[in-house]
C-alpha positions, 0 to 999 in steps of 0.5 A: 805485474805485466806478462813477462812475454807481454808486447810492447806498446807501439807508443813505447817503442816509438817514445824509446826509439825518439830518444836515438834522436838524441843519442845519435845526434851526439854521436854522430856530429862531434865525431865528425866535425870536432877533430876538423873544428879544432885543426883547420878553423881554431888552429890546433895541432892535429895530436893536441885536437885529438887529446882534446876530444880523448880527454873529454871522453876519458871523463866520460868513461870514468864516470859511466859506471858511477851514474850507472850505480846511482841510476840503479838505486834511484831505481830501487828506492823512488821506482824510476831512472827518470830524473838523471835522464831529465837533467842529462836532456836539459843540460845537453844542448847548452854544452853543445852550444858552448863548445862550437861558441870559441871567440874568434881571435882567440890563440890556439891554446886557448881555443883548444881549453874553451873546447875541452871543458865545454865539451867535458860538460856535454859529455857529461849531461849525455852520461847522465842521459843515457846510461839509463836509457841503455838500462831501459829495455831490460825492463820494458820486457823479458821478451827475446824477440820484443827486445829484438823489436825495441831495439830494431827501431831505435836503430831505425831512428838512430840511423835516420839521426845519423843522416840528418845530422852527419848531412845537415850538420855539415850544410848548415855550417857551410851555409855561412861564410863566417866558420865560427858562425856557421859552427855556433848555428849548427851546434845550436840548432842540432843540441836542441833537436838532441835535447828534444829526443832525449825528452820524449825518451825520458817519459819511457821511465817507469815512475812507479811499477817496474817490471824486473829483470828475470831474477830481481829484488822488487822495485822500491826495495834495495837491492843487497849491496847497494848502499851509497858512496863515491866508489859503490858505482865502480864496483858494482860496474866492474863486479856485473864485468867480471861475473858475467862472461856473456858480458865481457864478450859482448861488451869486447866485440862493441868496443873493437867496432865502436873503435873502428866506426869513431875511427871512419866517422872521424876520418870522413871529413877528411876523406872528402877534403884530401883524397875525393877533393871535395869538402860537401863530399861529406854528405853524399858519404853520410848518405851513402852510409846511412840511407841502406842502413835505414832500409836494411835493418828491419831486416836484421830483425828477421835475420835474428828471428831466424837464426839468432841475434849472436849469428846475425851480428857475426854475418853483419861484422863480417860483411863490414870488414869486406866492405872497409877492405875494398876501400883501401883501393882510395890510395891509389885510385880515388873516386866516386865508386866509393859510394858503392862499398861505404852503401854495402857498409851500412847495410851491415852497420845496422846489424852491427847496431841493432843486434848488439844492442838487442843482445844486451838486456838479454845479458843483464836478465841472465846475470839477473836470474843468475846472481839474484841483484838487479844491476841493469845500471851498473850494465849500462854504466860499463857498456856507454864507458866502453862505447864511449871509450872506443868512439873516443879512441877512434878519433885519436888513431886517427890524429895519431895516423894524421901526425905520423903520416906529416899533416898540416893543420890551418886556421879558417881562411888559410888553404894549406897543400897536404902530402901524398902521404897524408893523403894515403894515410887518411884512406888507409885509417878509412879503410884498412885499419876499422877492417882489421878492428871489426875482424879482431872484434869476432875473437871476443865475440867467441865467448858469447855463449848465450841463445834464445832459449836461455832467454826464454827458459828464464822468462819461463821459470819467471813466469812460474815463481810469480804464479807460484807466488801469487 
């Protein structure tokens, strides 16, 4: 049995943090192309596109907790969550393919259906991948800070990935006259980098010897409870929500900012083509974003040594509100100052991203010594439905804000004069309304009462009843 405090191999941190090759690739690309894809090269009405992408990801919530429950008694009877997160790697990249794959000529309805129901099986290939993956760190190490670690450069890569694909993504595209075609190479090129991470992440999985979360029943016996069924996930997902407050406040905080960020990831294609007038602008914004938040979040890693991960993300939210809030100034006066704050955004994106994530298997340890069940799956089942669920919905505010403000969809080819009030409100969704999320996300986090040494005082008592017992 490993050290509960043990360190982590740099082998493993690189091979877990690879799989955000994957996990944001997916994130990033269909958020910010998806909603354009469907409205101004298929045709789709503005509300219809954003149904299309909500629907998919509605599927996607429903069946998070399911996987989750199921990952967790793969764990508990074969020692690995590894074989879902293979089936999720492999599948992935073919549905991404098909979903960009529309036959040219089709009408809007039946382009709007290809979409969905591709889309709805990638969706699902990605839940089956990382539902686990989430559930990974709990169990790598009981450690505070080696999870703070862990975590802190999966954000590392995450970001990166964020950057080639939300950049490159858009340029490989362009780089073809024809839109269907330049749509088809990109989502081919990038799902089978998204399916390559995801590979190397899934040699991460314990196959035999896992170390259990402070608390837990030992691998290869299961857990009390556990017994199969369509429904065992749900309730298992939902019972870990309402058991464990620490959860629920966390889980509230990363919704509300998932919400806010799907929102401007959404909107930034449409920044750049109606209010900076320039469509490759989409590139220098992703740059813009991203490239600080590379540099920056190591630096979150000391931020939270210091004064705590919970205090490190309200000072990361914080100063994201202020930065979305000076965007507003696009309504009025659009321009190339708006690189400045959309930088000072991703410092703070990537304490919004690594803390979080860091403070998660830090929960799932706690309600494990707490109640004595290992539901690091039914924890990560319900936390990738909420992420998902708040990305999804940030696309649809944004179709919603689109609609009500009188904008006007087209087919490739077709140059359409969008009104003023289109305009402003793009800017506004861009701005505004993520700031006011990210605010309404701090009153959730206010119930977030765990610190580092209820971590550490668990991995402690650990440590002696292994002794005790060995």
């Amino acid at each position: 049995m490993p050290a509960p405090e043990r360190t982590l191999s740099r082998g493993v941190v690189t091979r877990y943090a690879i799989g955000s090759i994957g996990t944001g690739g997916f994130a990033t690309l269909p958020g910010l192309v998806l909603v354009y894809y469907l409205t101004d090269t298929l045709g789709v009405a503005a509300l219809a596109a954003g149904a299309v992408v909500t629907a998919a990801k509605v599927w996607d919530v429903v069946i998070d907790p399911w996987i989750g429950g199921r990952s967790d008694r793969a764990l508990a009877t074969s020692g690995s969550r590894r074989r879902g997160m293979l089936i999720g790697a492999i599948g992935l990249p073919i549905g991404f393919a098909l979903t960009f794959a529309v036959v040219p000529g089709l009408g809007p309805v039946a382009s709007g259906l290809w979409v969905f129901l591709a889309f709805l099986a990638t969706a699902t290939f990605f839940s089956l991948f990382q539902v686990p993956y989430i559930a990974l760190p709990a169990e790598l190490t009981r450690g505070y800070d080696e999870r703070t670690r862990l975590l802190t450069w999966r954000v590392v890569v995450l970001t990166i990935a964020i950057l080639l694909f939300g950049a490159g993504g858009p340029e490989l595209r362009g780089a073809f006259g024809d839109e269907h075609l330049g749509y088809l190479v990109m989502a081919v090129v990038a799902g089978l980098a998204i399916g390559a991470g995801m590979l190397v992440a899934t040699t991460i999985a314990p196959r035999r010897t896992v170390l259990p979360a402070a608390g837990a029943p030992a691998p290869g016996r299961a857990p009390a409870g556990s017994a199969g069924g369509a429904l065992a996930g749900y309730r298992e997902g939902f019972a870990a929500l309402r058991r464990s407050a620490p959860f629920r406040a966390l889980l509230g905080a990363f919704v509300l900012q998932g919400l806010a960020t799907g929102l401007m990831l959404a909107g930034a294609q449409f920044v750049a083509t109606w209010v900076l007038r320039d469509e490759q602008a989409v590139t220098l914004l992703f740059v813009s974003l991203i490239a600080p938040a590379v540099l920056v979040t190591p630096l979150w890693q000391l931020v939270a040594k210091r004064i705590g991960k919970e205090r490190g993300f309200v000072a990361a939210s914080v100063l994201f509100a202020l930065a979305a809030t000076s965007m507003v100034a696009l309504v009025w006066a659009p321009g190339a100052w708006v690189y400045a704050p959309v930088a000072l955004a991703g410092a703070a994106y990537a304490g919004m991203q690594s803390l979080p994530m860091a403070m998660l298997p830090d929960v799932i340890s706690h309600d494990a010594r707490r109640s004595g069940l290992d539901r690091a799956g039914s924890f990560g089942g319900v936390w990738t439905a909420g992420e998902t669920a708040g990305m999804a919905l940030g696309a649809t505010v944004l179709t919603v804000v689109l609609a009500l403000t009188g904008y006007l969809e087209s087919t490739a080819g077709v140059t359409v004069q969008q009104p003023d009030s289109a305009v402003a409100g793009i800017a506004i969704a861009f701005s505004v309304v993520p700031a006011v999320l990210v605010a309404a996300s701090l009153i959730s986090l206010r119930g977030y009462r765990l610190r580092r040494e209820d971590i550490d005082d668990a991995g402690a008592a650990l440590a002696g009843e292994e002794r005790t017992t060995a």
